[in-house]
N, C-alpha and C positions, 0 to 999 in steps of 0.2 A: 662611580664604579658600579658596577651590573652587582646585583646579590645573586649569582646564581645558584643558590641554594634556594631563595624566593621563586626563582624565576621556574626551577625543576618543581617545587613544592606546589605551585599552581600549574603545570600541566600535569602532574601525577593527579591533583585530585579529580579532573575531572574525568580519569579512566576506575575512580576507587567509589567506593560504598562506605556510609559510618565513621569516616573518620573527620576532624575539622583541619583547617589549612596549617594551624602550629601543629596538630598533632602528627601529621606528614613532616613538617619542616622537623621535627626533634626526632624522626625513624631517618630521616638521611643521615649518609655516614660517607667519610670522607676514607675509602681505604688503604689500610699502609699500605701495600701493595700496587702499584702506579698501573701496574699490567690490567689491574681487578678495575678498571676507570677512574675518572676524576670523582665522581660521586658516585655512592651505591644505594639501592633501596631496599631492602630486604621484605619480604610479605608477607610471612609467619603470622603479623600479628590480625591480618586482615581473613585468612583461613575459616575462621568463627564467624566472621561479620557477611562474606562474602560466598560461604558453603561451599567452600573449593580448595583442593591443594595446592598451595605454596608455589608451588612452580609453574601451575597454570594459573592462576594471578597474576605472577612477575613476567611469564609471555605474554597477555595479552599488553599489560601496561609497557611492556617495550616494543609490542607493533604499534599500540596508541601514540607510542610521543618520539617514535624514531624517525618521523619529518620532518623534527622541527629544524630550524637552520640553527639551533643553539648547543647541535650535537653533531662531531665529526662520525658518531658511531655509538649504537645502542644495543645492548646482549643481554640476552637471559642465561646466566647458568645459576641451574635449578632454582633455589628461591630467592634471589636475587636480581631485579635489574643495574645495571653496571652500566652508567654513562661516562662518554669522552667527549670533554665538552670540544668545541670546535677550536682547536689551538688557536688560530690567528686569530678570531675574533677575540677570543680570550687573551692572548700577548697584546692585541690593540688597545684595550681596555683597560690593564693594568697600567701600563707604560703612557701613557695620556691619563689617567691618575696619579700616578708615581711624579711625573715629569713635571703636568701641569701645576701640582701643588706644590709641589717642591718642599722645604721645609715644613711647611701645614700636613704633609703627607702622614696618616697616621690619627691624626687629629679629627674630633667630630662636635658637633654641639648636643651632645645628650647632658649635657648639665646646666645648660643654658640658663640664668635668673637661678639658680642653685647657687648656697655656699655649704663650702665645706670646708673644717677645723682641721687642720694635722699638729698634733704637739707629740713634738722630737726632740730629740735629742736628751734638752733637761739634765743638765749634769748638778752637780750640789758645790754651791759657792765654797772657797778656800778649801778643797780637795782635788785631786790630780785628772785633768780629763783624760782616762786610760783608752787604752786598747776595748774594754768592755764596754766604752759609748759609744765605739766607731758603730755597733747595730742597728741601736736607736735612731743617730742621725744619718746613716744612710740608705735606710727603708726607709723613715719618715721624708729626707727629704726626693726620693723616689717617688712614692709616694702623693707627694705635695707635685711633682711636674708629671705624672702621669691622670689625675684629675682634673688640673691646670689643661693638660693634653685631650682631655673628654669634655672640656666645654666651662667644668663647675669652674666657679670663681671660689679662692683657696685662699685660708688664711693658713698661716704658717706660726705655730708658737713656740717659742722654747720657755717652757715651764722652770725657772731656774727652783733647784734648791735650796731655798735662801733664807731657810726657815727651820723653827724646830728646837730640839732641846744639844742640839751637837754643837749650836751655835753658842751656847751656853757655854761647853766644856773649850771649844778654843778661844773665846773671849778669856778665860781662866785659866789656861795654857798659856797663852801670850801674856799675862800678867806675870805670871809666876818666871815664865823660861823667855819671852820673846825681847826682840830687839827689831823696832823700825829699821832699822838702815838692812837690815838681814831679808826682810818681808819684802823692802822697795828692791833688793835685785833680785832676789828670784822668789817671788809669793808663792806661789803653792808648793811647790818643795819645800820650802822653808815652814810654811802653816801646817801643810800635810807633818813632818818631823815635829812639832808641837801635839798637833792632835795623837801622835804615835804615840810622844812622851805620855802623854795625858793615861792615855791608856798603860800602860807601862806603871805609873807612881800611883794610879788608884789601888793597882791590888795591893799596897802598903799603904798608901794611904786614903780610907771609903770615904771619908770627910769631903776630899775634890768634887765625889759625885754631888751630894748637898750645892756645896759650894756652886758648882756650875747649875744644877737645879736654878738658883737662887739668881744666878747671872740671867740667865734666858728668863724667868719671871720680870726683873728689872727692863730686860729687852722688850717682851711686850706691854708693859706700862709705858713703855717709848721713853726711859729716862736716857737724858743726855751723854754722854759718855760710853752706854755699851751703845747705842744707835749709832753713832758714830765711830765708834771700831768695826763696827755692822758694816756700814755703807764704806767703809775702808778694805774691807776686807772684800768686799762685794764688786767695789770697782776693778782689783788689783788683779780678781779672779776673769772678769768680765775681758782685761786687756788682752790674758792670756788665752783665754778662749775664744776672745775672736781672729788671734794670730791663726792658730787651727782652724776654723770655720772660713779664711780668707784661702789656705790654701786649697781644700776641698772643694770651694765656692762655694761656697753655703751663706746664704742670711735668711734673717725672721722678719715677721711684720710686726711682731712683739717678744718682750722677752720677760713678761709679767710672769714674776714669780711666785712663790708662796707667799711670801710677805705682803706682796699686794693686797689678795685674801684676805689679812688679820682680820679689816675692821668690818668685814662683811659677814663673819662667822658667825655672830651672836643671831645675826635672824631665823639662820637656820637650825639652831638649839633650838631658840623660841618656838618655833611649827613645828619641831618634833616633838615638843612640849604639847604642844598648842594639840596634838591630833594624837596624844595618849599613846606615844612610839617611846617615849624616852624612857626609859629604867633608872634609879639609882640600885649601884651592886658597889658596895664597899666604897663609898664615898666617890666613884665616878660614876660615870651617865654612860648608857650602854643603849645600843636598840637589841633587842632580841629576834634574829633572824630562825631560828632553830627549826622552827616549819617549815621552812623555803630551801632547808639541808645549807645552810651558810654559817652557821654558829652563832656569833654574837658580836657587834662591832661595837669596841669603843668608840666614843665621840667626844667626849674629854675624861682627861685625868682627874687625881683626887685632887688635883691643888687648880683645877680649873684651867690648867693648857688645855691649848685642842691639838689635835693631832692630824696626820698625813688625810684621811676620812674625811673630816670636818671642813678641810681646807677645799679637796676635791667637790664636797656637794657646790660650794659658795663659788667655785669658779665655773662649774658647767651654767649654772643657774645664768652669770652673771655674760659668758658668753651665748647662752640663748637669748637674752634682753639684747645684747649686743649687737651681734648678728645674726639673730634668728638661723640658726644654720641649718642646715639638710643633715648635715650628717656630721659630729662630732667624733673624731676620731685619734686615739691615744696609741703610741706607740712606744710600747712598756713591754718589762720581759714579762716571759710566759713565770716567773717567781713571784708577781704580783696578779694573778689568776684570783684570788678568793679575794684579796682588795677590791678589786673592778666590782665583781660581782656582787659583793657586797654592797658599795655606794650606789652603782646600777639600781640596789633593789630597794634602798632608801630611796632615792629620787622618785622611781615606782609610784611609793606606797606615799609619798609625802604628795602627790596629785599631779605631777608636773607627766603629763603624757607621752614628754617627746623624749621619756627617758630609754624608749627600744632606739634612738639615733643614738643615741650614745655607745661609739663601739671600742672594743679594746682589740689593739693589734700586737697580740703577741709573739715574742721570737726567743729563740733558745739561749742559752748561755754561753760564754767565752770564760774558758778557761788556760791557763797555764800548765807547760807540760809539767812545770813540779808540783802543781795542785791549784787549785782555787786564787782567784785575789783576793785580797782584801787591805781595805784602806787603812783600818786600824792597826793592821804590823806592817804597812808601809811596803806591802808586795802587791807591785803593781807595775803594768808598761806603758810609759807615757803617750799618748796616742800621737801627736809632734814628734816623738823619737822615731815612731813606725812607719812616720810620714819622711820625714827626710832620711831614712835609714832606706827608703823604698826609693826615693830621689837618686840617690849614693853609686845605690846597684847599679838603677839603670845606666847612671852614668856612665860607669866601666863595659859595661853591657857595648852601648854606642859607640864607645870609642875602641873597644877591640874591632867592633863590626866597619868600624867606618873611617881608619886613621886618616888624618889629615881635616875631617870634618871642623867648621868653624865652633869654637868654642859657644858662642853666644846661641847659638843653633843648637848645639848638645844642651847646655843649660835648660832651654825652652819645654825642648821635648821629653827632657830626661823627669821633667815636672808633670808632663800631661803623662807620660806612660806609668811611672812609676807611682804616683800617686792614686791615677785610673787600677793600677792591677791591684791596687789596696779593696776600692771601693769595688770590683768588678769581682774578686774574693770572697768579699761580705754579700754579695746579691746573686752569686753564681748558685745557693743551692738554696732548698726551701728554710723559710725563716725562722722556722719551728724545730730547727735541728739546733741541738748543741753543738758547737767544736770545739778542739785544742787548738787554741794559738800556735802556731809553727813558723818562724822567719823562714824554713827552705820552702815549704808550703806556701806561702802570700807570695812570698820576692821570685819564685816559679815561674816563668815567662812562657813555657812549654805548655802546648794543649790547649784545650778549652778554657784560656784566658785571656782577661783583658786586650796585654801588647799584641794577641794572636789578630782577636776584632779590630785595634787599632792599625795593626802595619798592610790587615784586609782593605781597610780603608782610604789607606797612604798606598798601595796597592792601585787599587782605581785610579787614584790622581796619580800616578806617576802614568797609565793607560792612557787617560786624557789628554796629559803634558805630550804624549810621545805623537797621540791622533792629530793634534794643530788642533787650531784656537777655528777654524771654517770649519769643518768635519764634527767640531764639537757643538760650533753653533747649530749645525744644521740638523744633530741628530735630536739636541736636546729640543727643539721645534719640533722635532718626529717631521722632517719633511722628507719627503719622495723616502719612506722608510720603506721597506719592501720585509714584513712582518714573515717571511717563510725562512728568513736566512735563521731562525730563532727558534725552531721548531725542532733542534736538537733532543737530545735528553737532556743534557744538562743545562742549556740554557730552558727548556719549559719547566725543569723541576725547580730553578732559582726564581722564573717567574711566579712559579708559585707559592714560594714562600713569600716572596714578597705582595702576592695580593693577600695573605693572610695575613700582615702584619696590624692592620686598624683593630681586626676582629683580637689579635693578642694584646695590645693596647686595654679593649674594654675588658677581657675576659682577666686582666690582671688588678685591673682597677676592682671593677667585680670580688678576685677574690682576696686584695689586700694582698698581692702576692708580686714581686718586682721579679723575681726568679723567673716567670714568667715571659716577660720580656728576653731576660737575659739569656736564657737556654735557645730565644726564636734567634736572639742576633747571632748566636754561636753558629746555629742552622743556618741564617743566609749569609754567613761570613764563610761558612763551608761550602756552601752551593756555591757562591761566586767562585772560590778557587778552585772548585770542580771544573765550571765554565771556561775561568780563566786557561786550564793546565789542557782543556780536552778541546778545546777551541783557539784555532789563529783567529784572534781577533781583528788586527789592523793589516788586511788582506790589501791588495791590490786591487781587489774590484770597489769600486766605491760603494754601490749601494750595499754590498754584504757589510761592507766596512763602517758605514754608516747606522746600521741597523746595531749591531754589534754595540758599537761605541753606547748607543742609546740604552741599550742593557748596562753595561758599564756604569752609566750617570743613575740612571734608577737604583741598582744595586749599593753605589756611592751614597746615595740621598737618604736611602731607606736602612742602613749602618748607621750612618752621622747623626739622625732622626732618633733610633733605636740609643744611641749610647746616651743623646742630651737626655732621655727618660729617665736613665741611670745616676746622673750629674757626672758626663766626661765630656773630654773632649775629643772630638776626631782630627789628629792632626793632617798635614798633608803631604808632610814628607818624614821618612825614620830609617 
């Protein structure tokens, strides 16, 4: 596909003075204003370099480069030149991109021989995977296929919590209150209501805290009996979460947790020893960050546990041996902000260079409209409930829309839409915002949502279905396409959304930002039904009708493309 931002950025400089070729490419501007051209250049800054006002700059550079064939029409108003690029050739060039790659469309190799890390999700063994993880693993594994989509080869982790002193208190929970036959049918409700209790009978009884203290010490000495309520408790939580993780379609390429860690921790005490970082303050070991404005991190306790810190330095470590990565990436809320930065600056400082790769991808919180969750008083919404509670709607949704519809066909779809306007909720605004959880909010089918992109989608293919299977062949070859039936408004403005779509791609990857994507698919899912409503598409004249349809399949391709980024699916009928 033509850069013609490159291709404007080298004929403008050869009518300019003092500037270099990127610095031309970063003064182009794309104007909202469609009337103002496809590209604009503004001259202001060239005034100094060039001892001339502004507007006679931008007149000469628009008699300079107004022959070229890569412009329908070139204008100076006042400091400004304002190109239009040459519709057809520009309609021929996206459309034979779009077409030709088909699925790959979007896709580049700028990470090529690159790897890069995403760890998501990470919920914490025998506690509930709520509503406030749906964040983590739907940015991370966003994420993880928009990378995948620039070339890098992606490892995928889910860091499980599987580890820690809470391990301790429901090993000593389930001695005291639990029952096997209770755990085997339904484990984390059943664990989660242990750990409540737990909490609950400490404040009469402080002795539990010791006690479970005592438990988790035994734990990591690896003595037999709590290791095995461990890896019980570990598995039971694992079956449930991957029932969740099958519906979303989500999997990892590992699911190494904390515990994996344990036995790698000790070397890196040792080298914070070893390089006169380590503090004793009240019987634990601390680094002193205070210069670098970060405070002060534990790195173990008084009784010689290590903590959430300790764990983190020995697995980045252990993944740069492993896979030398490009870029290590964590995707944790914005409430672990001084954590990051903290082990970030151990790494630093203990010599390991490649600790600027190390990045934290922060995102806001999820709340409940009657206040905060929390796992300890057992107020929380299960994220499986919000999943088939979102399944339910749509069902009724389809079948008001559609009586008579085959049940097995509702099933199917009521899974892809409804589960999609979950994940399409959690990526529709930037990451960094906090929200209230709201069932009329998510389960919303109206607007700039999900089922809007998806029935855009199923939209197209019912255009296709209606064009015949020769008309579709033939457009999607682009043959005998006759590029002027396209030259609409609303078919050039969907055109152009859809050549900008690789450049949203990188610029989301870029900024660790999936919203990105999501707001451009809402964009060419609106430009298509602009097209669709302001254009007869399936004309009696063939070749208009042809050309036409050919819009149609790229607009189709480049939705379908856009939503796998997100982890949905584009169905093809609803």
């Amino acid at each position: 596909m033509i850069n013609f931002k490159d291709e404007i950025a080298e004929l403008i400089a050869q009518h300019v003075e003092g500037l270099e070729l990127s610095e031309i490419q970063d003064i182009i501007e794309v104007p909202q204003d469609p009337k103002m051209g496809d590209y604009a250049f503004p001259c202001f800054r060239l005034a100094k370099i060039m001892r001339k006002a502004p507007p006679l700059i931008a007149k000469g550079i628009a008699e300079g480069i107004d022959d070229s064939s890569l412009f329908e029409k070139v204008e100076q108003v006042n400091a400004y030149v304002n190109m239009f690029i040459s519709k057809e050739a520009f309609i021929k060039d996206t459309l034979e991109e779009v077409l030709g790659r088909g699925e790959d469309f979007g896709k580049t190799d700028i990470g090529e021989n690159k790897t890069v890390i995403v760890e998501y999700s990470s919920p914490n063994i025998a506690k509930p995977f709520h509503i406030g993880h749906i964040r983590s693993t739907v940015i991370g594994n966003s994420l993880y296929k928009i990378f995948d989509a620039l070339g890098y080869n992606v490892i995928r982790i889910n860091h499980l919590g599987d580890y820690g002193t809470q391990f301790g208190k429901m090993i000593c929970a389930y001695r005291h209150w639990g029952n096997k036959e209770d755990v085997i049918r339904e484990p984390i409700k059943t664990l989660l209501s242990y750990y409540t209790r737990f909490h609950v009978e400490v404040e009469e009884h402080p002795e539990l805290d010791d006690e479970a203290r005592e438990t988790f010490a035994k734990l990591e000495r690896g003595e037999k009996e709590e290791v095995e309520l461990w890896q019980w408790f570990r598995d039971e939580s694992l079956k449930e979460f991957n029932r969740v993780y099958d519906m979303l379609g989500i999997s990892f390429d590992s699911y190494n947790g904390e515990s994996f860690y344990s036995d790698k921790m000790p070397r890196f005490v040792r080298e914070l020893e070893e390089k006169g970082l380590l503090k004793e303050s009240q019987g634990a070991h601390v680094v002193d960050l205070e210069e670098y404005g970060l405070g002060t991190a534990l790195i173990t306790k008084s009784d010689g546990s290590t903590l959430y810190i300790t764990r983190d330095i020995a697995a980045a470590v252990y993944r740069k041996e492993t896979y030398d990565f490009y870029k290590n990436i964590y995707v944790v809320a914005s409430q672990q902000n001084l954590h990051f930065q903290q082990w970030f600056k151990i790494v630093e400082l203990l010599g390991y260079e490649w600790a600027k790769d190390c990045v934290h991808v922060p995102f806001g919180l999820v709340s409940l409209e009657e206040g905060t969750m929390s796992t300890r008083h057992g107020r929380v919404v299960f994220l499986e409930d919000v999943l088939n509670k979102a399944v339910e709607k749509t069902k009724e949704i389809i079948r008001e829309k559609n009586a008579g519809a085959d049940e097995a066909d509702i099933d199917e779809t009521a899974k892809t839409v409804g589960i999609g306007a979950v994940i399409f909720q959690e990526l529709s605004n930037n990451r960094i915002k906090d929200y209230v959880f709201k069932w009329d909010k998510v389960l919303n089918f109206d607007g700039e949502t999900g089922p809007y992109v998806q029935y855009t989608h199923a939209r197209c293919a019912s255009v296709l279905r209606r064009a015949g299977e020769e008309t579709v062949a033939k457009a999607a070859a682009l043959k005998d396409v006759d590029y002027k039936y396209l030259c609409s408004e609303s078919a050039y403005e969907l055109i152009k959304l859809l050549y900008k779509f690789p450049d949203v791609v990188v610029d989301a990857g870029h900024r660790y930002e999936p919203s990105i994507v999501t707001r451009h698919i809402v964009d060419m899912a609106q430009g298509f039904n602009r097209f669709y409503h302001d254009e007869h598409i399936l004309t009696d004249d063939e070749q208009e009708k042809t050309a036409k349809v050919a819009l149609v399949i790229a607009a189709k391709n480049a939705i379908r493309n856009g939503l796998a980024l997100l982890g949905m699916k584009a169905p093809e009928k609803m």
